[in-house]
C-alpha positions in Angstrom: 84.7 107.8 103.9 86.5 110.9 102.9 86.3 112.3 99.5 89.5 112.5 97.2 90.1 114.4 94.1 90.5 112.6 91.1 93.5 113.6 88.3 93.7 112.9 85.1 95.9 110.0 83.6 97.5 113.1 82.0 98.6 114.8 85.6 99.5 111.4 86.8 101.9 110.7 83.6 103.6 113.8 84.4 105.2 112.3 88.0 108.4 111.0 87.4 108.8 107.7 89.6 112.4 106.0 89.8 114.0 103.2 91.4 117.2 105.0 93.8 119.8 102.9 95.9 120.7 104.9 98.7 124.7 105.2 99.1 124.8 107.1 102.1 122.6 108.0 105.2 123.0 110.0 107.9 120.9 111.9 110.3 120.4 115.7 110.2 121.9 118.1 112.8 118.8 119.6 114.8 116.3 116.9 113.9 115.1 113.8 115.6 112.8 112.8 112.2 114.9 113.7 109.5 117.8 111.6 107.3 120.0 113.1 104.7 120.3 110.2 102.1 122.6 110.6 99.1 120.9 108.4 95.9 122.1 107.0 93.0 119.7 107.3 89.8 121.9 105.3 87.7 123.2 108.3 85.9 123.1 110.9 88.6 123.4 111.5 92.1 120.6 113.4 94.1 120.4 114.0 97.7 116.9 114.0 99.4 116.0 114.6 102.9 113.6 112.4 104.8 111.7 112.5 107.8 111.8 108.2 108.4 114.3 108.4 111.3 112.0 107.1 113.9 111.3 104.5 111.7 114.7 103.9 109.6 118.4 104.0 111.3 120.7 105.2 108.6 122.8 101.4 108.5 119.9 99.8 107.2 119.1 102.6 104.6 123.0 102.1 103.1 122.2 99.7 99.9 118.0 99.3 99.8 116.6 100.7 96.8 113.7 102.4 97.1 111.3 104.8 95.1 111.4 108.4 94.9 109.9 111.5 93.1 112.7 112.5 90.7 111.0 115.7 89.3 109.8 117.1 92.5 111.2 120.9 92.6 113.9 120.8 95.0 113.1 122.6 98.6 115.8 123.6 101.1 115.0 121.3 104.6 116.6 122.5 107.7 119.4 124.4 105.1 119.9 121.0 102.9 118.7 121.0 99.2 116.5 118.1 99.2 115.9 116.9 95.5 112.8 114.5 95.3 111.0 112.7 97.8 111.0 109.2 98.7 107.8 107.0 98.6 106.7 105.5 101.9 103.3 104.1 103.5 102.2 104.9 106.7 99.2 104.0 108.9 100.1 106.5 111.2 102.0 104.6 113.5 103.7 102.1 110.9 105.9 103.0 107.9 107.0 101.3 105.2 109.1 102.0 102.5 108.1 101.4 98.6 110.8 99.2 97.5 111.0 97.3 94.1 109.9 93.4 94.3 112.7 92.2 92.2 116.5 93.6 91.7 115.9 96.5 88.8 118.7 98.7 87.8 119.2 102.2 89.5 116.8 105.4 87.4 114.7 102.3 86.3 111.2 104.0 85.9 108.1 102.9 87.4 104.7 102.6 85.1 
């Protein structure tokens, strides 16, 4: 079994987790893996870019919440500011979203 490095509670508070709906979705010109998804975080709009096309179409995106990085520094992705990252699980041929259980309001933070 591979060895992982352990943080501190301290490193882990510092990750800002949030519940996003996603208004819009849409592929990205030049990609086959990447979406451009506009978010709502209750009180702010974000757009992220995410590389779940193979396993996402952009009609079933439209609505879900989901859960995203909020205070990940932005980074430009095939020229779009993406700003945050969603939180998926993969197995390597799978991939799942991280979606909240129950309906919880948009910018809702995780714990």
């Amino acid at each position: 079994m591979e060895e992982r490095a352990q943080i501190g509670i301290e490193d882990f508070l510092k990750v800002d987790l949030r519940v996003a709906k996603v208004l819009e979705a849409e592929p990205v010109e030049g990609s086959e893996k990447l979406l451009k998804l506009r978010l709502s975080l209750g009180d702010e709009e974000r757009t992220i870019v995410a590389g779940i096309a193979k396993h996402y179409g952009p009609e079933e995106l439209v609505g879900k919440k989901i859960v995203v990085v909020a205070n990940l520094k932005p980074r430009k992705i095939f020229g779009i500011e993406s700003q945050g990252m969603l939180l998926a699980a993969s197995d390597g041929e799978n991939l799942s979203l991280i979606v909240p259980e129950r309906d919880v309001k948009e910018g809702a933070k995780l714990s």
